[in-house]
PDB file with one MODEL, atoms N, CA, C and O in Angstrom:
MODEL        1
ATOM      1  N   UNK A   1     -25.008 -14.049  -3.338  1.00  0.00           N
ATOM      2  CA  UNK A   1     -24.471 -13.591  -2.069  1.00  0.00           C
ATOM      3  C   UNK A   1     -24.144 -12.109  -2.187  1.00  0.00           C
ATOM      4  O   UNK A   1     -23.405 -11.671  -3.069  1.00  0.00           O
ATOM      5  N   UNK A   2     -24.675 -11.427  -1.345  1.00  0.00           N
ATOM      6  CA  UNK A   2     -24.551  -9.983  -1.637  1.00  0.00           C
ATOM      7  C   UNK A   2     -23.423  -9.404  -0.819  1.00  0.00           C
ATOM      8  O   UNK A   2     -23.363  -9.696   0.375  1.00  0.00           O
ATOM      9  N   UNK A   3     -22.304  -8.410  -1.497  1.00  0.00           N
ATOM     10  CA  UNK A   3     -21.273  -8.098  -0.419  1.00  0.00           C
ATOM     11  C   UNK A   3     -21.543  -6.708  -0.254  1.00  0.00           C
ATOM     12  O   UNK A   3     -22.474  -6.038  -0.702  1.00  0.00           O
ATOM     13  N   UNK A   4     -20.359  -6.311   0.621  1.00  0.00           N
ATOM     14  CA  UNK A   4     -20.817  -5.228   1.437  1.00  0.00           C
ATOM     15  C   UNK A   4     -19.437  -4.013   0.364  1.00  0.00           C
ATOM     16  O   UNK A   4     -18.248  -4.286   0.195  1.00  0.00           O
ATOM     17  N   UNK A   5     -20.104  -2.882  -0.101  1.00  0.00           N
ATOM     18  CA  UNK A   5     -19.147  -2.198  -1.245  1.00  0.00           C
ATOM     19  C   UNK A   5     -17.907  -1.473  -0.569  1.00  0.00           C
ATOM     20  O   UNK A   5     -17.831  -0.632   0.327  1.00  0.00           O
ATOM     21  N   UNK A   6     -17.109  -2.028  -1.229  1.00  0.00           N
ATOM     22  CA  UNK A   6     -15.859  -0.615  -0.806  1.00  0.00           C
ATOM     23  C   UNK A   6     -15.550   0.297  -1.529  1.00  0.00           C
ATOM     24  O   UNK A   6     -16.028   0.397  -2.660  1.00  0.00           O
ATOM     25  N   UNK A   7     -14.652   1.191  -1.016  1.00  0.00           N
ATOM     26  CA  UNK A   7     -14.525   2.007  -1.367  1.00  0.00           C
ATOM     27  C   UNK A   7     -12.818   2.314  -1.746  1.00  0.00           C
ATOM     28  O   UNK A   7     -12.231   2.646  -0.716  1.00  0.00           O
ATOM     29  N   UNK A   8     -11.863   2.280  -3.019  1.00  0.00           N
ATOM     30  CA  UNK A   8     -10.547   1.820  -2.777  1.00  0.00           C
ATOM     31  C   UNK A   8     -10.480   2.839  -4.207  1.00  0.00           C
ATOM     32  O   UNK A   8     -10.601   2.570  -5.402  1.00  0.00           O
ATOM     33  N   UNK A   9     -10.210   4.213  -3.414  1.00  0.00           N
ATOM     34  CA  UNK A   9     -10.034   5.430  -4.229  1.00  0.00           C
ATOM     35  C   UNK A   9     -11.141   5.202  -4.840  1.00  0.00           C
ATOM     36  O   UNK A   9     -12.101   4.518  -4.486  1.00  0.00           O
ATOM     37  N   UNK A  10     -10.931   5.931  -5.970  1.00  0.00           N
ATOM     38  CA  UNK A  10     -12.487   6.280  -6.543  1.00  0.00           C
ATOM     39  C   UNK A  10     -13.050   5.102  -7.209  1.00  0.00           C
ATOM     40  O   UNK A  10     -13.856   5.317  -8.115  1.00  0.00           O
ATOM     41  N   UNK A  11     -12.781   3.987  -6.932  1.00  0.00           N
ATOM     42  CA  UNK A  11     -13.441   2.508  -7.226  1.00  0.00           C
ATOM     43  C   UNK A  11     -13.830   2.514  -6.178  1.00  0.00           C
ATOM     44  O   UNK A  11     -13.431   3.005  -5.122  1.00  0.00           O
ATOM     45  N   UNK A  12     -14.889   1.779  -6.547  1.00  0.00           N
ATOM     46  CA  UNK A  12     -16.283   0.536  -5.721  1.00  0.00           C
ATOM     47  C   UNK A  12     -15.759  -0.531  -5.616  1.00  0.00           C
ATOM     48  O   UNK A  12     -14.864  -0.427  -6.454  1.00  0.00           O
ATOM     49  N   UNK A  13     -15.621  -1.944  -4.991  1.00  0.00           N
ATOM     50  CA  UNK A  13     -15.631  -3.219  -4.914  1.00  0.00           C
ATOM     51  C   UNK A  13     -16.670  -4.041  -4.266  1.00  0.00           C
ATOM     52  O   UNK A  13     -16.967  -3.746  -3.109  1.00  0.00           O
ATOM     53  N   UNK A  14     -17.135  -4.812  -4.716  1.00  0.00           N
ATOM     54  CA  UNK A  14     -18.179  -5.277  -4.067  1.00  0.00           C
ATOM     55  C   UNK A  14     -19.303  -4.704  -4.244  1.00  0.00           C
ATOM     56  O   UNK A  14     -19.407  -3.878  -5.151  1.00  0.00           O
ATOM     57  N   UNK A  15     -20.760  -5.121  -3.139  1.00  0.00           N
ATOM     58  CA  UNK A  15     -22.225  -4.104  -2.930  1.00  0.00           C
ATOM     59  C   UNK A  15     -22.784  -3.993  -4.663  1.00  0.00           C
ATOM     60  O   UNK A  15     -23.559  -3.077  -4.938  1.00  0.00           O
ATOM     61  N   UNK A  16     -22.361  -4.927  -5.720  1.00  0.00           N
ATOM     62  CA  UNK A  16     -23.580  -5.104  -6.819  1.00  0.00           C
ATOM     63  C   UNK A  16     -22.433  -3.999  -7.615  1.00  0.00           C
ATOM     64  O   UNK A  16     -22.838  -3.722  -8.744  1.00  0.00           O
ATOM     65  N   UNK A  17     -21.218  -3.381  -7.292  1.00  0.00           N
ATOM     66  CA  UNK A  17     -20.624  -2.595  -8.711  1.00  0.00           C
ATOM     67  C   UNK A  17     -20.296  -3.338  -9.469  1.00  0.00           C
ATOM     68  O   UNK A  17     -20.096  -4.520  -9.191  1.00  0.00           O
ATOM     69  N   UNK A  18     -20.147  -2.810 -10.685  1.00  0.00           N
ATOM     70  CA  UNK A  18     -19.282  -3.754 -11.642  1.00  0.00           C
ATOM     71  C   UNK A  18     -18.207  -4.127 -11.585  1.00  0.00           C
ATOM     72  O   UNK A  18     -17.518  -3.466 -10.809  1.00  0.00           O
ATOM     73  N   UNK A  19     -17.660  -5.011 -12.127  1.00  0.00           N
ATOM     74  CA  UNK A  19     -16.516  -5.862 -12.452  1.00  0.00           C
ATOM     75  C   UNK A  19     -15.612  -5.485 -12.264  1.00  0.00           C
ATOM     76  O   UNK A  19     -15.372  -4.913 -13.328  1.00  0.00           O
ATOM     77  N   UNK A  20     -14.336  -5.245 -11.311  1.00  0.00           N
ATOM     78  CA  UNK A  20     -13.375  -4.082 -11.552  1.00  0.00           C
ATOM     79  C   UNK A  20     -12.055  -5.039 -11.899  1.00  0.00           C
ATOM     80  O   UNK A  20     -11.684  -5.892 -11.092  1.00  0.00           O
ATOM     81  N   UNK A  21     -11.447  -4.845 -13.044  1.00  0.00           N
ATOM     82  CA  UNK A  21     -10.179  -5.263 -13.562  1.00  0.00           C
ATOM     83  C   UNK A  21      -9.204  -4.956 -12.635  1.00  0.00           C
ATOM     84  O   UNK A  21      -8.978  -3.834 -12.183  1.00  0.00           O
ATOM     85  N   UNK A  22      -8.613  -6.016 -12.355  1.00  0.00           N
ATOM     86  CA  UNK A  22      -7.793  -6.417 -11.032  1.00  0.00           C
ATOM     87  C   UNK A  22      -6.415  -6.537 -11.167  1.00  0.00           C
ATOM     88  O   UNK A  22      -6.327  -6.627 -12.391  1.00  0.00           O
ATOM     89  N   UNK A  23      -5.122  -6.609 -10.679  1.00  0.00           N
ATOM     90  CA  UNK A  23      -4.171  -7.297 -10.892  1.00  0.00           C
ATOM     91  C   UNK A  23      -2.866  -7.030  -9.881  1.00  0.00           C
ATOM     92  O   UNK A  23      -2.770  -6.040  -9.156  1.00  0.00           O
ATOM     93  N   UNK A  24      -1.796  -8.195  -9.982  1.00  0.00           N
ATOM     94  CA  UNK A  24      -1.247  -7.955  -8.436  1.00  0.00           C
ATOM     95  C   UNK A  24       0.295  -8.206  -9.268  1.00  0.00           C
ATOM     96  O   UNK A  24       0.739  -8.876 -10.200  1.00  0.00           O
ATOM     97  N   UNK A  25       0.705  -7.316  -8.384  1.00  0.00           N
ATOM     98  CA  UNK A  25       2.664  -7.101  -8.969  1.00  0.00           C
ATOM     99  C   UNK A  25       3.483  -8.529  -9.371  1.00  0.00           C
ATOM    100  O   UNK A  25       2.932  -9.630  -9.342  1.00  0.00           O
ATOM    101  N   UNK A  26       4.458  -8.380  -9.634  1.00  0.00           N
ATOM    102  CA  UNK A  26       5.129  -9.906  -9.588  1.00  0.00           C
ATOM    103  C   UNK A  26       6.381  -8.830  -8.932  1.00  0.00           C
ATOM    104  O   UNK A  26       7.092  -8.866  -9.936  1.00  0.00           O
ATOM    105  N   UNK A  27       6.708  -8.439  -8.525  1.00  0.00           N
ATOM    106  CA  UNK A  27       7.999  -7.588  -7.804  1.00  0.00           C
ATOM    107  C   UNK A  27       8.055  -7.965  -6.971  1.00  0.00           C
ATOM    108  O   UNK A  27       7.202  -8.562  -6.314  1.00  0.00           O
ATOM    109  N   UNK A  28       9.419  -7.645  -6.686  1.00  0.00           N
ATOM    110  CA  UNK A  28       9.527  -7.306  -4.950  1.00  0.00           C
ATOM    111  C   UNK A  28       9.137  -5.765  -4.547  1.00  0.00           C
ATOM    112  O   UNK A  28       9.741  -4.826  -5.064  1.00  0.00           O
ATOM    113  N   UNK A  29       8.433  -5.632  -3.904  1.00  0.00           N
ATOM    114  CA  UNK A  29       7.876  -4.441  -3.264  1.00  0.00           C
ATOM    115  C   UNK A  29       9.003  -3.395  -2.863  1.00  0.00           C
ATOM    116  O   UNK A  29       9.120  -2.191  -3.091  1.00  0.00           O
ATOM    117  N   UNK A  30       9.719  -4.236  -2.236  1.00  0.00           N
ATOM    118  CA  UNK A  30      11.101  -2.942  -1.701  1.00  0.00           C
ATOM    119  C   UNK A  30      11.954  -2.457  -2.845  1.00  0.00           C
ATOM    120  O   UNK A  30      12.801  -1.572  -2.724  1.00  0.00           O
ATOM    121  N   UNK A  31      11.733  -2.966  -3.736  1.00  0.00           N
ATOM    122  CA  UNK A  31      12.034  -2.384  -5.037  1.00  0.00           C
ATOM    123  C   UNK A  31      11.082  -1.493  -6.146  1.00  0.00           C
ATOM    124  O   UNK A  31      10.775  -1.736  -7.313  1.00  0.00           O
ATOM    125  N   UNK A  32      10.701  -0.139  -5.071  1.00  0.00           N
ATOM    126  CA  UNK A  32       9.957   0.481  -5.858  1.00  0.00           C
ATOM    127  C   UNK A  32      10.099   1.036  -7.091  1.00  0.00           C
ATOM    128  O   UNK A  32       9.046   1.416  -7.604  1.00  0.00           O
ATOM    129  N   UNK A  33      11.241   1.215  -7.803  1.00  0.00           N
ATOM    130  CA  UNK A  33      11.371   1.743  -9.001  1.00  0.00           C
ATOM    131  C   UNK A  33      10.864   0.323  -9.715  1.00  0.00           C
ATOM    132  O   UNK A  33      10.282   0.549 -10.777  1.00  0.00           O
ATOM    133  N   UNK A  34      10.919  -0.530  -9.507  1.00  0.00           N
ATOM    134  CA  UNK A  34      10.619  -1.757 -10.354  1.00  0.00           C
ATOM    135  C   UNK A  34       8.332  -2.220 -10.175  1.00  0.00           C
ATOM    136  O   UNK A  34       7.314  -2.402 -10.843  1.00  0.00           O
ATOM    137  N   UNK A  35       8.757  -2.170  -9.057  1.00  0.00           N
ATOM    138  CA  UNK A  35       7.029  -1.792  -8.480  1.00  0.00           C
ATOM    139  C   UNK A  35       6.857  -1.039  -9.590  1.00  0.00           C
ATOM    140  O   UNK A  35       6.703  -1.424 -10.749  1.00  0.00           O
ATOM    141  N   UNK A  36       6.902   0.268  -9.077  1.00  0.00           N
ATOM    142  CA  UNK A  36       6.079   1.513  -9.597  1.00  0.00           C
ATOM    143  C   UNK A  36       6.062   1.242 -11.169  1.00  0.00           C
ATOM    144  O   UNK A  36       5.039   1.540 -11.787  1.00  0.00           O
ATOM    145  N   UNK A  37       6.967   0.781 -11.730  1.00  0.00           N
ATOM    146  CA  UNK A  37       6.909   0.835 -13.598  1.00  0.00           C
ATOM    147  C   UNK A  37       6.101  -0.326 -13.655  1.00  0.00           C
ATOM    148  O   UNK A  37       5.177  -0.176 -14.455  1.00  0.00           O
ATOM    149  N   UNK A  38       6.116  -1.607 -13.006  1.00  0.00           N
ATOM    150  CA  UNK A  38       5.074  -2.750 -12.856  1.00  0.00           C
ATOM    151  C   UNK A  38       3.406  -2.447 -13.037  1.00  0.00           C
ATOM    152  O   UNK A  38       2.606  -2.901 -13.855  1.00  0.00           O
ATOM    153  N   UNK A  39       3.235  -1.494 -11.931  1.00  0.00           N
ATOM    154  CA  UNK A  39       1.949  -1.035 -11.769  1.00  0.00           C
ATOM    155  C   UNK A  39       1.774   0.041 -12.655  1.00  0.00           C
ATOM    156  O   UNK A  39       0.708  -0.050 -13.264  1.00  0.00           O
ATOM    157  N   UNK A  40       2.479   1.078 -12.957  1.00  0.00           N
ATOM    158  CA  UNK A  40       1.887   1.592 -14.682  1.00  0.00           C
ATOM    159  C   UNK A  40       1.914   1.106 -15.604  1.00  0.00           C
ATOM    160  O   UNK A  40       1.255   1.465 -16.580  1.00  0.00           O
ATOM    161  N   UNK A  41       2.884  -0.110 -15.565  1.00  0.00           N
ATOM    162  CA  UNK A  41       2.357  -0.734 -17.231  1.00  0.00           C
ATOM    163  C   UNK A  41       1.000  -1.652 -17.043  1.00  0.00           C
ATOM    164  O   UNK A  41       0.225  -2.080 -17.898  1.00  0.00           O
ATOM    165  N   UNK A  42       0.999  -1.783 -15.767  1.00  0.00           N
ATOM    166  CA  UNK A  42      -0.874  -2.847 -15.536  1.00  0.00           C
ATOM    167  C   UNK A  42      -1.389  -1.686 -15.580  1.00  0.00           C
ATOM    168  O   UNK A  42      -1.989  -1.687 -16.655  1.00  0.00           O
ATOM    169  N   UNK A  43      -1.547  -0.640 -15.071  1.00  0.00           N
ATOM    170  CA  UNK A  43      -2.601   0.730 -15.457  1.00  0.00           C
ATOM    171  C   UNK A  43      -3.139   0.844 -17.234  1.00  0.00           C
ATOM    172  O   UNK A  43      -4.232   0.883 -17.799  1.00  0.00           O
ATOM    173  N   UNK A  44      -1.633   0.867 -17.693  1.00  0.00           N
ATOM    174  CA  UNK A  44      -1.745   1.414 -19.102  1.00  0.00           C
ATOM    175  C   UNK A  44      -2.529   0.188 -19.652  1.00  0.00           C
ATOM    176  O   UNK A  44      -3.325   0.370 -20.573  1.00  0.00           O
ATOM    177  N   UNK A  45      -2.315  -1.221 -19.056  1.00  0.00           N
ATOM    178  CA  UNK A  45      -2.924  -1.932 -19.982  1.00  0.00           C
ATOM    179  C   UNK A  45      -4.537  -2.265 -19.683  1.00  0.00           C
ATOM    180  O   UNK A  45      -5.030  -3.287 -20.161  1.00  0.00           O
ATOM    181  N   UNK A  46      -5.291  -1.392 -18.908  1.00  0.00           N
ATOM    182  CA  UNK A  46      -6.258  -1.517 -18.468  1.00  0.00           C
ATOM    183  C   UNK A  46      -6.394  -2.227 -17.127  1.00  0.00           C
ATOM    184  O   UNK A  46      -7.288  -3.073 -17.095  1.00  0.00           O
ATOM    185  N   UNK A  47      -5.787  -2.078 -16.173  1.00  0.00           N
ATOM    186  CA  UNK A  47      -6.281  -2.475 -14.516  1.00  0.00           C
ATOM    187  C   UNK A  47      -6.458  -1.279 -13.849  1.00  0.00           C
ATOM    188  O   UNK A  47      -5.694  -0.343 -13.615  1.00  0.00           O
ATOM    189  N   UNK A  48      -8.063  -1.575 -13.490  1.00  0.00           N
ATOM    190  CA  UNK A  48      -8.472  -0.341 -12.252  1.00  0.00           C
ATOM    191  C   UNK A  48      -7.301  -0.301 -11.309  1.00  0.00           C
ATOM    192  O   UNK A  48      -6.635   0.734 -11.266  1.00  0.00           O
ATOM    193  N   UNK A  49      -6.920  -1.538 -10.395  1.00  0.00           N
ATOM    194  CA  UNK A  49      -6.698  -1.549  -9.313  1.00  0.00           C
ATOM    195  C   UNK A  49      -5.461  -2.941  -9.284  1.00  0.00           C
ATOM    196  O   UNK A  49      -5.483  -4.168  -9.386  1.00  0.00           O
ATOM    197  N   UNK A  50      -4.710  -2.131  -9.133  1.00  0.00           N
ATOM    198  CA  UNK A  50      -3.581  -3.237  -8.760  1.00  0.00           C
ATOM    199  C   UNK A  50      -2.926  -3.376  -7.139  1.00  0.00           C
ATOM    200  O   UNK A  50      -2.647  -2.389  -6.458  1.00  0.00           O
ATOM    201  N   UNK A  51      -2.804  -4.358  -6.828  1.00  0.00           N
ATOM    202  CA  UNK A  51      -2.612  -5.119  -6.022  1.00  0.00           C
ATOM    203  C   UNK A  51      -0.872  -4.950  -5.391  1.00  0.00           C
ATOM    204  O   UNK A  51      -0.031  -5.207  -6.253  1.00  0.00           O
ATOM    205  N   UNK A  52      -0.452  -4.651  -4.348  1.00  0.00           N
ATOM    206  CA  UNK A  52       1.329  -4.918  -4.224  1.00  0.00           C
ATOM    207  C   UNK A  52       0.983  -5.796  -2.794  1.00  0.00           C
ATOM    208  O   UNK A  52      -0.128  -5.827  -2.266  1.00  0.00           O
ATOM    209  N   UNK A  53       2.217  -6.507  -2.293  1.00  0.00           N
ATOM    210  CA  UNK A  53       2.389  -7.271  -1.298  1.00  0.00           C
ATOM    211  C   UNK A  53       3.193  -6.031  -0.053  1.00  0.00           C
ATOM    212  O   UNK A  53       3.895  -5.046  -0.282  1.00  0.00           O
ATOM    213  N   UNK A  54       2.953  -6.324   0.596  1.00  0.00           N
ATOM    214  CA  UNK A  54       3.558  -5.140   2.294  1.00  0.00           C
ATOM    215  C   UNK A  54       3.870  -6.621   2.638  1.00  0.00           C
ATOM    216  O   UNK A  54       2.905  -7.386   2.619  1.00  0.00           O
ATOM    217  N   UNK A  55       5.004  -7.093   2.928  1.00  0.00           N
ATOM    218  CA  UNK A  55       4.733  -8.325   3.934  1.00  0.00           C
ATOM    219  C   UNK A  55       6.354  -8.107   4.748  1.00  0.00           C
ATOM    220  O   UNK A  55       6.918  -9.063   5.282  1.00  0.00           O
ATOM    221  N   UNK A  56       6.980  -6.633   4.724  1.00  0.00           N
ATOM    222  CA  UNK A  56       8.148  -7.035   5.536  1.00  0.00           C
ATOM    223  C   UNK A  56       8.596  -5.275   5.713  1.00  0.00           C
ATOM    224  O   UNK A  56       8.025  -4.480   4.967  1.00  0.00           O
ATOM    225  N   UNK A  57       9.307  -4.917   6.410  1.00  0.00           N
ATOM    226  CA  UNK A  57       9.175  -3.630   6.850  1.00  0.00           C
ATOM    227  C   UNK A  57       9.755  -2.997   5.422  1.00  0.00           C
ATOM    228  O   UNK A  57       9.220  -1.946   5.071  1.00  0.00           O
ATOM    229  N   UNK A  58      10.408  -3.336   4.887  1.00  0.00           N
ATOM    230  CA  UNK A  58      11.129  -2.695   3.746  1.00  0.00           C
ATOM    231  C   UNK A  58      10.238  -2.349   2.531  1.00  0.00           C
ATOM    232  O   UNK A  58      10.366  -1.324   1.863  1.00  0.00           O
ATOM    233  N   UNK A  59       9.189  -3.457   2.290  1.00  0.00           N
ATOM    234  CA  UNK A  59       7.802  -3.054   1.317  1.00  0.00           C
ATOM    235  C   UNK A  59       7.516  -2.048   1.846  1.00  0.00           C
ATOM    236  O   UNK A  59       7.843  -1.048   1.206  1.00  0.00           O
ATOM    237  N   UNK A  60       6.873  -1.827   3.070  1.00  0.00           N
ATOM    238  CA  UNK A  60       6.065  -0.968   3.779  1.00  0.00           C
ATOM    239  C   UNK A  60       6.577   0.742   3.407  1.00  0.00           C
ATOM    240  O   UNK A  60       5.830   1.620   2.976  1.00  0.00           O
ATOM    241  N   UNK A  61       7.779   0.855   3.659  1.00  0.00           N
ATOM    242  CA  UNK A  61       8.894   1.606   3.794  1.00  0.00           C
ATOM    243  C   UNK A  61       8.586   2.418   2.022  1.00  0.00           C
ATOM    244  O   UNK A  61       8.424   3.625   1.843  1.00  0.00           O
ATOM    245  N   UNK A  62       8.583   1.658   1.251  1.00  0.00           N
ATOM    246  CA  UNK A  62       8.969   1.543  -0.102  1.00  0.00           C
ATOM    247  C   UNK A  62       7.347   2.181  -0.597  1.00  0.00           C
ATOM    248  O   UNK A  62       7.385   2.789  -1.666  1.00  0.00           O
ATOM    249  N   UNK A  63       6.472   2.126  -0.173  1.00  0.00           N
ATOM    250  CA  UNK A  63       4.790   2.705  -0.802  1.00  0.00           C
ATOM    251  C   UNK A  63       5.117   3.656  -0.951  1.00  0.00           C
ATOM    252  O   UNK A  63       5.198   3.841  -2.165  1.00  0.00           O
ATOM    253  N   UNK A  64       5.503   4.814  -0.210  1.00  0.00           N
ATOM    254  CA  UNK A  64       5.417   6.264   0.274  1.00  0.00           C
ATOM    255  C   UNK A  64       6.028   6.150  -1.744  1.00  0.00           C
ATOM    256  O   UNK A  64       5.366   6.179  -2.781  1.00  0.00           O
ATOM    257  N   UNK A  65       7.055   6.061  -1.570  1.00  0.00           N
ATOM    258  CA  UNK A  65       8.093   6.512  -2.901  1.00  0.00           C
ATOM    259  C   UNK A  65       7.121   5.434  -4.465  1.00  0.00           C
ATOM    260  O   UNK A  65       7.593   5.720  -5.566  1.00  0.00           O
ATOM    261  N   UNK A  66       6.430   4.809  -4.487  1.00  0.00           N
ATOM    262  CA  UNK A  66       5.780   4.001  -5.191  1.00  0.00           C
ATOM    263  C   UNK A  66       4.541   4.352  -5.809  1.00  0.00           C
ATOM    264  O   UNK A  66       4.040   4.027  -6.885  1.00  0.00           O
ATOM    265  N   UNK A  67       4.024   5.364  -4.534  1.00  0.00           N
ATOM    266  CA  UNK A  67       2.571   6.017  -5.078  1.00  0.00           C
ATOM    267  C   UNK A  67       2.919   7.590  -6.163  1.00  0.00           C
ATOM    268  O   UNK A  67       2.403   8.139  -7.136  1.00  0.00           O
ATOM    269  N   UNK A  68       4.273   7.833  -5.119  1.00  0.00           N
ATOM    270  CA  UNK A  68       4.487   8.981  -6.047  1.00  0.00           C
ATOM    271  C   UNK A  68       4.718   9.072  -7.277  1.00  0.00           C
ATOM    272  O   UNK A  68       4.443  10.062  -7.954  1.00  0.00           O
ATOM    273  N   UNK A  69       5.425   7.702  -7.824  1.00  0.00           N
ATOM    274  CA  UNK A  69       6.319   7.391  -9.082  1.00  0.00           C
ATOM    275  C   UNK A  69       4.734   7.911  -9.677  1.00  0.00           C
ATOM    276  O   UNK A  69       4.341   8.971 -10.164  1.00  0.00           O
ATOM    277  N   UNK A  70       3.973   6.410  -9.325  1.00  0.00           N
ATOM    278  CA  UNK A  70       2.696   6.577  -9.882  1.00  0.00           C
ATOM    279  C   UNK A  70       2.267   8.014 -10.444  1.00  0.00           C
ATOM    280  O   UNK A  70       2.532   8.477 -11.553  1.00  0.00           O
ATOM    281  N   UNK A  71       1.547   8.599  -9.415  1.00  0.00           N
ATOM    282  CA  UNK A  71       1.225  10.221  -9.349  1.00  0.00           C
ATOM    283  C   UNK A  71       2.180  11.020 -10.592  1.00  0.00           C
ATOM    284  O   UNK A  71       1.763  11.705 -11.527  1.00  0.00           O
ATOM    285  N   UNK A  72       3.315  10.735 -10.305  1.00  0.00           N
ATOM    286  CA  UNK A  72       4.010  11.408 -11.542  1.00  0.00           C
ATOM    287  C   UNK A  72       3.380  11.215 -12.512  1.00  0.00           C
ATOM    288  O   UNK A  72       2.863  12.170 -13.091  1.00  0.00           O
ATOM    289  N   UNK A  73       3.231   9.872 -12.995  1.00  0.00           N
ATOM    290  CA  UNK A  73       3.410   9.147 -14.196  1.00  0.00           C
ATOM    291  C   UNK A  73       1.525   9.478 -15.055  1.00  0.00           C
ATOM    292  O   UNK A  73       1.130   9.440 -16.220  1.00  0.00           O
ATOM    293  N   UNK A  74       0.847   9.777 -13.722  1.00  0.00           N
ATOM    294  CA  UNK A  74      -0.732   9.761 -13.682  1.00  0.00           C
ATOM    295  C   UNK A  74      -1.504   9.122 -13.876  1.00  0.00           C
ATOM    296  O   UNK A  74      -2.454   9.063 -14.657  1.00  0.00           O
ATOM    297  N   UNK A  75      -0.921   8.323 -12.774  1.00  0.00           N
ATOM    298  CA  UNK A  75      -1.678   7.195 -12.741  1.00  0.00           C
ATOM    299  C   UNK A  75      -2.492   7.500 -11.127  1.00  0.00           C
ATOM    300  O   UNK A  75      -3.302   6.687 -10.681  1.00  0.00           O
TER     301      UNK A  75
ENDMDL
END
């Protein structure tokens, strides 16, 4: 079954790319200092692309400050 590729920063998904190492928070999202160290230690341990949940205005709220930690950290 052939899918159609995305594009999710400088990863591919889908459309025949390779395999991309995946993985999704166990946090609560509105707790970005806890997020953000979540998702660099899945970086450091090899995940392209990790995964967070938005499911309530306070996650949502909480990315802005989550990507940055990231960015600091260089990720």
């Amino acid at each position: 079954h052939r899918t159609v590729p995305v594009k999710v920063g400088g990863l591919t998904v889908g459309g025949g790319a390779p395999v991309a190492v995946q993985s999704m928070t166990m946090t609560d999202t509105a707790d970005a200092v806890s997020t953000a160290r979540q998702c660099i230690e899945l970086a450091e341990a090899g995940s392209e692309l990790v995964r967070i949940t938005v499911n309530l205005p306070e996650a949502a709220a909480a990315v802005p400050e989550i990507k940055q930690r990231m960015l600091d950290a260089g990720c």
